[in-house]
C-alpha positions in Angstrom: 0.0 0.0 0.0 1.4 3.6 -1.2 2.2 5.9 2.2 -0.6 8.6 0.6 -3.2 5.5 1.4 -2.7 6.0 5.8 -4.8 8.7 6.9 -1.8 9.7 9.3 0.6 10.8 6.0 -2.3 12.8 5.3 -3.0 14.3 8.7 1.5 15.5 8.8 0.6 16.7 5.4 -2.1 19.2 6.5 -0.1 19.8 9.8 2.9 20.8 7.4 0.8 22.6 5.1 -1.0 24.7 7.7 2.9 25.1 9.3 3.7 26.0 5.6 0.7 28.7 5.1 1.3 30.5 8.3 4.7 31.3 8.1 3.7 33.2 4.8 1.3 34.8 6.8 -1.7 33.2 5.6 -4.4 33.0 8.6 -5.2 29.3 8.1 -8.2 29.3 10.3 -10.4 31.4 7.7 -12.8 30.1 6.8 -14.0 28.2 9.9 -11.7 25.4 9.6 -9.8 24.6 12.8 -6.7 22.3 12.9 -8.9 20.5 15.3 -10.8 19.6 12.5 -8.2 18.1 10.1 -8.6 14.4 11.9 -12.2 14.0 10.8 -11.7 15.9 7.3 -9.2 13.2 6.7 -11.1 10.5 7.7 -14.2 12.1 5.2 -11.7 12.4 2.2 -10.9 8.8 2.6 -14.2 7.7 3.2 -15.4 9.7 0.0 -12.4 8.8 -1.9 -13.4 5.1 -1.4 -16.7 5.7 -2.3 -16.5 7.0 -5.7 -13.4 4.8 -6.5 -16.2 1.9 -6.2 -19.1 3.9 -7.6 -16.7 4.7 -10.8 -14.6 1.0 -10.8 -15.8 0.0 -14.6 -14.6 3.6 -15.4 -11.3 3.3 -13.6 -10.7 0.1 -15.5 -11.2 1.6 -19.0 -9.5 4.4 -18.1 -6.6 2.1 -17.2 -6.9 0.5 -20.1 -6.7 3.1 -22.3 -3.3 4.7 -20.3 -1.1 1.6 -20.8 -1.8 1.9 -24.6 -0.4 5.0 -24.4 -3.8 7.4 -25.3 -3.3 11.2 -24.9 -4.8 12.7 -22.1 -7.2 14.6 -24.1 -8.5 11.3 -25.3 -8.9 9.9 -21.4 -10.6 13.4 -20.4 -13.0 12.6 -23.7 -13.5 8.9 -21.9 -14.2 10.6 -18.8 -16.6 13.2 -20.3 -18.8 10.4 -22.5 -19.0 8.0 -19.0 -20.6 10.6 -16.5 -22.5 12.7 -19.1 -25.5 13.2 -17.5 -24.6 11.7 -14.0 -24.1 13.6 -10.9 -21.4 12.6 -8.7 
């Protein structure tokens, strides 16, 4: 499993983004969202990530098709396009 799959590589990545963001003087609670937060907005992304990576499998599959046969990516954003025209994710 890639380290970008455990929700804790994500968590130090916010941490070091919010780090990152206030020492160019960026107020990183605007907004409304508190570090505190981060934990469960991880946990969402995840959960939502999952979600549509099931949802959208037989997409995923002919879209992996498609990129070891060495398509353009204009041709996999067309692919895209024609599968969820006139679905709402």
């Amino acid at each position: 499993m890639a380290a970008a799959a455990f929700p804790a590589v994500a968590a130090a990545f916010l941490a070091d983004a919010r780090r990152r963001q206030a020492s160019l003087g960026v107020d990183v609670e605007a907004g409304g969202w508190t570090s505190d937060e981060d934990e469960s907005r991880v946990r969402w992304a995840y959960a939502e990530a999952r979600r549509l990576i099931q949802r959208f499998s037989g997409l995923r599959a002919k879209l992996q098709e498609r990129m070891v046969t060495g398509v353009s990516a204009g041709e996999c954003a067309n692919l895209i396009e024609e599968q969820l025209r006139g679905s709402w994710i």
